[in-house]
C-alpha positions in Angstrom: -0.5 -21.7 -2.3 -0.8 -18.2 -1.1 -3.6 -16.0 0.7 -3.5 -12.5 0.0 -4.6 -9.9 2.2 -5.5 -6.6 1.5 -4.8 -4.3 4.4 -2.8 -6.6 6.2 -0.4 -4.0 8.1 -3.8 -2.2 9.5 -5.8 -3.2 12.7 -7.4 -6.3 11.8 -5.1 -7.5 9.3 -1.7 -7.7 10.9 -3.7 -9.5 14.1 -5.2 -11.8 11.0 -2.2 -12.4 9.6 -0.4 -12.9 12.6 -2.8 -15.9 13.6 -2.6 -17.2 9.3 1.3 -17.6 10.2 1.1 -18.9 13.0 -1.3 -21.3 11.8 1.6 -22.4 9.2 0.0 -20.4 6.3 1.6 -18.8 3.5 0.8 -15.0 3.3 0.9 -12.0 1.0 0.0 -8.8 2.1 -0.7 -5.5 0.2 -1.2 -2.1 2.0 -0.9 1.2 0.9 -0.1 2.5 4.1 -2.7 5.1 4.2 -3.7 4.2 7.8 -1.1 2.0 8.7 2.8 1.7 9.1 5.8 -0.3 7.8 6.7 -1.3 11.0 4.2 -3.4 11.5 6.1 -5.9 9.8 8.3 -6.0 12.2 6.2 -6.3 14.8 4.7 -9.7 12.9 7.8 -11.1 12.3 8.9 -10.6 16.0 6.0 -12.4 17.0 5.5 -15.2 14.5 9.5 -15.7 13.7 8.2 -15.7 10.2 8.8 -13.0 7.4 6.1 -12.0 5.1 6.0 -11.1 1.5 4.5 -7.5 1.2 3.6 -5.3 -1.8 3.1 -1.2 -1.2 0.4 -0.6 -3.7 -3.1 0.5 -3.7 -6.2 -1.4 -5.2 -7.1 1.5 -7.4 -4.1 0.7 -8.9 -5.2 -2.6 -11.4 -1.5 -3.2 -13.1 -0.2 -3.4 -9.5 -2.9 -6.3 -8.2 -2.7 -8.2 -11.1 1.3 -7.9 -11.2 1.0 -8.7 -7.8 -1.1 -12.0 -8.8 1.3 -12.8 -11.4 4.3 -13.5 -9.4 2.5 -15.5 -6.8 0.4 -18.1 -6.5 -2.4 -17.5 -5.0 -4.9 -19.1 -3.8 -7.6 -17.2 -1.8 -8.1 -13.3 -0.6 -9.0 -11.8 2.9 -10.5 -8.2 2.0 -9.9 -6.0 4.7 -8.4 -2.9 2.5 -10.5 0.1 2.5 -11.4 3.8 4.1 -13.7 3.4 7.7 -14.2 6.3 8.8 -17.9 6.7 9.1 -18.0 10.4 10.3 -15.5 11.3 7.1 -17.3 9.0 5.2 -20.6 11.5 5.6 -17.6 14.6 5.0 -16.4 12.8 1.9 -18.9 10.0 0.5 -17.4 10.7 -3.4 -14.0 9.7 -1.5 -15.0 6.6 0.1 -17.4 5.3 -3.1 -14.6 5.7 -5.4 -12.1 4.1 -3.5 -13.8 1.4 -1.5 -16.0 0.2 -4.2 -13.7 0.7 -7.0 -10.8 -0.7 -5.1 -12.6 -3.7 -4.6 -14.0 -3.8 -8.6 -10.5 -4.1 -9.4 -9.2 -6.5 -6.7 -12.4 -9.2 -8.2 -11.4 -8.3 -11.6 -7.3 -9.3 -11.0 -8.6 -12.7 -9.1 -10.8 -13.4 -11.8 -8.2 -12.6 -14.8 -5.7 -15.1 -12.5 -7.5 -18.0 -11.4 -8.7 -17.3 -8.0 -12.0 -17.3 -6.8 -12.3 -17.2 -3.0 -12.8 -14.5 -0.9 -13.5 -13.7 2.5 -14.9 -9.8 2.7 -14.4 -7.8 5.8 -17.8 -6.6 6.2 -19.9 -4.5 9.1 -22.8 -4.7 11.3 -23.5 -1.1 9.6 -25.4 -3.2 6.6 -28.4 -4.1 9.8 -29.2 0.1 10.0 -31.2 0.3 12.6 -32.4 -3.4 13.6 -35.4 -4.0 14.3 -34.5 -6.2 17.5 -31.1 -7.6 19.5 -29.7 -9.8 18.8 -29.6 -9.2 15.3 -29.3 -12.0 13.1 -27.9 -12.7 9.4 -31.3 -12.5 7.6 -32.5 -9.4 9.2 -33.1 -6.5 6.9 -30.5 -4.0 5.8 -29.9 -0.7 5.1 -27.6 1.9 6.0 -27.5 5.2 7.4 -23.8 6.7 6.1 -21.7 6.5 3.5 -19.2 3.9 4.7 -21.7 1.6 5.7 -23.3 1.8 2.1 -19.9 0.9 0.8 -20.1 -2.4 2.6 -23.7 -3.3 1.3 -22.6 -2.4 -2.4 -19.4 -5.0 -2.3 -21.7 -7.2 -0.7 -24.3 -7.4 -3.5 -21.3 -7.1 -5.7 -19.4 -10.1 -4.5 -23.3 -11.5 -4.4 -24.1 -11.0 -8.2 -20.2 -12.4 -9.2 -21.4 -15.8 -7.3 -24.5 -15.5 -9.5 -22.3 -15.1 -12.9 -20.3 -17.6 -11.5 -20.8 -20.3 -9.2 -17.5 -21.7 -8.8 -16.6 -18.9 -6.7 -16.4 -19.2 -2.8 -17.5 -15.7 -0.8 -17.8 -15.4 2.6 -18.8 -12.4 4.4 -17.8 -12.0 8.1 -20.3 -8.7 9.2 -17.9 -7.6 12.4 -19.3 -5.8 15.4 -16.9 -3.7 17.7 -13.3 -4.9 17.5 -11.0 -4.0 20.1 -8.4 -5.5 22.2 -4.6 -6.0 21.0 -2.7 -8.7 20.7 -1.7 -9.9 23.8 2.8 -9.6 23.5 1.6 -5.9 23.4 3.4 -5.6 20.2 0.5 -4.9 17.9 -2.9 -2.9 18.4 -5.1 -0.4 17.2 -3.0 3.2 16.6 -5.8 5.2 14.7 -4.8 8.6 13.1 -5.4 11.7 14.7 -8.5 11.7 17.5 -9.6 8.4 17.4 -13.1 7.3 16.2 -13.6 4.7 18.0 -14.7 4.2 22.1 -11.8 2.2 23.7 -9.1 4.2 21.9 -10.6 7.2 23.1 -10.9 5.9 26.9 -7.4 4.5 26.7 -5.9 8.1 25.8 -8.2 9.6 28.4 -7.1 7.3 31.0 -3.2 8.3 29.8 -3.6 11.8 30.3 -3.7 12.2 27.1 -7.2 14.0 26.4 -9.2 15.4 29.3 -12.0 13.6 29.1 -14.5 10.9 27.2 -17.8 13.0 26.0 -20.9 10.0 26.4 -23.1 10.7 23.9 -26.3 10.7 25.5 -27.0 9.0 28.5 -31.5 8.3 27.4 -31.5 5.5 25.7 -33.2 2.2 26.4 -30.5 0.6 27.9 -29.6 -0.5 31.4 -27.7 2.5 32.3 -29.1 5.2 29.5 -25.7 4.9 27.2 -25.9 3.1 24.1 -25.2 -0.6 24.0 -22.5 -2.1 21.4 -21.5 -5.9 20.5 -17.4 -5.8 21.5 -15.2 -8.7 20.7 -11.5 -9.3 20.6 -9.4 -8.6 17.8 -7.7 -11.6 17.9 -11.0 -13.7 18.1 -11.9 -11.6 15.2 -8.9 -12.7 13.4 -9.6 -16.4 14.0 -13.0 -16.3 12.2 -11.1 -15.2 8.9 -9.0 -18.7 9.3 -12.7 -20.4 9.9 -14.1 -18.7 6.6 -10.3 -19.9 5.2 -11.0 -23.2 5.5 -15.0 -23.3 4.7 -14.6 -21.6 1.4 -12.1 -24.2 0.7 -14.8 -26.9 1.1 -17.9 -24.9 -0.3 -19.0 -22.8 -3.1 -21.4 -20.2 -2.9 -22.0 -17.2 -0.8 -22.6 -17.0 3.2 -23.0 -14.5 5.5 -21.8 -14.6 9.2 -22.0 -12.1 12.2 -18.6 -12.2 14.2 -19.1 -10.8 17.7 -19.6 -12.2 21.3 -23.5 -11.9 21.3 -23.0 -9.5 24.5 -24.1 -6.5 24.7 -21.8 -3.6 26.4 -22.6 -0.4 27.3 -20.1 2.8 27.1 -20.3 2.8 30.4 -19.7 -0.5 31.0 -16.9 -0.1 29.0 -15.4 2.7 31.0 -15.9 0.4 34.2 -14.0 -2.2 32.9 -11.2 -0.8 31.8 -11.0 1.0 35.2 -11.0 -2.1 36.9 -8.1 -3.5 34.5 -5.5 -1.2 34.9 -7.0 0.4 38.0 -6.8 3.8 35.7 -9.6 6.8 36.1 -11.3 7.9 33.3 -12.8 11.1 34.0 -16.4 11.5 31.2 -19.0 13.9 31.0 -22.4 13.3 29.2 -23.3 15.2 26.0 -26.1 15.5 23.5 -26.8 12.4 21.5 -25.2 12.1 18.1 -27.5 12.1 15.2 -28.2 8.9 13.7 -26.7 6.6 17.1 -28.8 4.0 18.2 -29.8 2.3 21.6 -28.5 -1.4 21.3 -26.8 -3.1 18.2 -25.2 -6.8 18.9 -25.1 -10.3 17.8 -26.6 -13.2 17.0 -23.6 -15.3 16.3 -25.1 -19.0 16.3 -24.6 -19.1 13.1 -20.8 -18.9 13.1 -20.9 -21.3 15.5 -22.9 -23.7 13.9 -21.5 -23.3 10.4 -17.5 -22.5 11.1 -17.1 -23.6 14.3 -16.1 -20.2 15.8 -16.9 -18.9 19.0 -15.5 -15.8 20.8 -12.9 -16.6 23.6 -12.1 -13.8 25.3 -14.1 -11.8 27.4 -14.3 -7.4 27.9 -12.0 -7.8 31.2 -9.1 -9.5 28.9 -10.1 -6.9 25.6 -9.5 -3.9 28.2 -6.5 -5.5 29.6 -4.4 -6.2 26.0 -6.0 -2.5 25.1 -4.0 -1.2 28.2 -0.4 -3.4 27.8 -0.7 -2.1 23.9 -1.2 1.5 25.5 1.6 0.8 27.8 4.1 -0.3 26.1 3.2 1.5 22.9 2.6 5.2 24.5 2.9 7.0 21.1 1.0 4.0 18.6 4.2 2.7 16.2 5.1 6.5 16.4 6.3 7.7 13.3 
């Protein structure tokens, strides 16, 4: 029995699946390469020893998933597959509705046409808004302030209201906080396209020389040092939960909810401090206006994941900035082209 995994050559999904082989799993992965590359399969394979069935093809494409289906058995999904971008998402919400939501609308549809009713969903902290309180936990209230994060919320009432219809089906829903990190052999990591959205990629090409500087959005808020405060965890402990989820949907029915992040909160310029001190780098920043809609602290309450799965963050920001910088190091240009 298979697990496939949507997105599996991207960030998440090639340190996920890298952990499901190792863990002597059987994996399928489909990508449509749209933010990932082809390479990364050789990456996996170099680190696992282990070769892994992989299908080019989109989920708005319904004849490819269910083909897809057809010639394999599987078993369970991991959902990671889908547009992220919240800034773009705000530029182009038609974009990211149509694609994430539909994408996933056909990806239910081919697993219920074939058998296969578990999931585990690659959700967001973005479903919390603006929390009322830190730590946030799962039955807080939530809305969403952009496009992508709205995305998220849909597919989870969707997957939601297909437990309703039917309740043989196992869904999970892992809501992450801030990934980062690499995996440690330095062979995989985070290579986003163009200027990156996220903080530590930035601060890595800073610290290269490659941009000038990081730009701190506001440096007022109600934190310890006046710049905003966000939940980071490891990409790789991130990538375990998903096994957790694995083997909890195998045993239940039903859906859960479960926030994957250390429970600590960072702040970006704790951030910047700490990868200083691991690679004993500069990075040069200069304070800016706020960014509309940012907010002063977002991190979690993960008991529950704990409690439930059994999964507890390992790794601490000193060893996330430290994989970030051998990934950096050895991998000066991402996967290049």
């Amino acid at each position: 029995m298979a697990i496939l995994v949507t997105g599996g050559t991207g960030f998440i999904g090639s340190h996920t699946v890298v952990q499901l082989l190792n863990d002597g799993r059987e994996v399928v992965i489909v990508d449509n390469l749209c933010n990932s590359k082809l390479c990364v399969l050789d990456r996996i394979k170099s680190i696992t020893g282990k070769d892994v069935k992989f299908y080019k093809a989109d989920l708005l494409d319904f004849e490819a998933i269910d083909k897809i289906f057809k010639e394999n058995d599987i078993d369970s999904v991991i959902h990671f597959a889908g547009l992220k971008a919240v800034g773009e998402s705000v530029q182009k919400p038609m974009l990211y509705y149509h694609n994430n939501i539909t994408g996933t609308l056909n990806l239910t549809k081919a697993m219920a046409d074939n058998g296969c009713k578990k999931i585990v969903f690659s959700s967001s902290a973005t479903v919390y808004g603006n929390p009322k309180s830190v730590p946030i936990k799962e039955d807080f209230p939530l809305s969403t302030t952009n496009p992508y994060g709205e995305t998220k919320l849909m597919i989870e009432r969707i997957l939601s209201d297909i437990v309703k219809s039917d309740p043989e089906w196992s869904v999970s829903i892992l809501r992450y906080f801030n990934p980062i990190g690499a995996h440690e052999s330095g062979l995989i990591g985070e290579d986003p396209k163009g200027i990156p959205n996220n903080l530590l990629p930035y601060i890595v090409k800073v610290a290269s020389g490659k941009y000038d500087h990081l730009s701190v959005f506001g440096n007022d808020y109600n934190t310890h040092d006046g710049t905003g405060v966000r939940d980071y965890i490891h990409v790789v402990d991130l990538a375990n939960a998903h096994l957790k989820a694995l083997d909890r949907a195998a045993i239940v029915t039903g859906v859960e909810h479960f926030n994957i992040g250390t429970g600590n909160g960072y702040s970006v310029l704790d951030i910047v401090k700490a990868y200083e001190k691991a690679t004993g780098l500069t990075v040069k920043y200069e304070i800016v206006a706020r960014r509309p809609g940012d907010i002063d602290a977002c991190y979690a309450d993960p008991t529950k994941a704990y409690e439930v799965l059994g999964w507890k963050a390992q790794y601490d920001i000193n060893k996330m900035c430290q994989d970030s910088a051998n990934w950096q190091k050895k991998n000066p240009d991402g996967y290049g082209e």
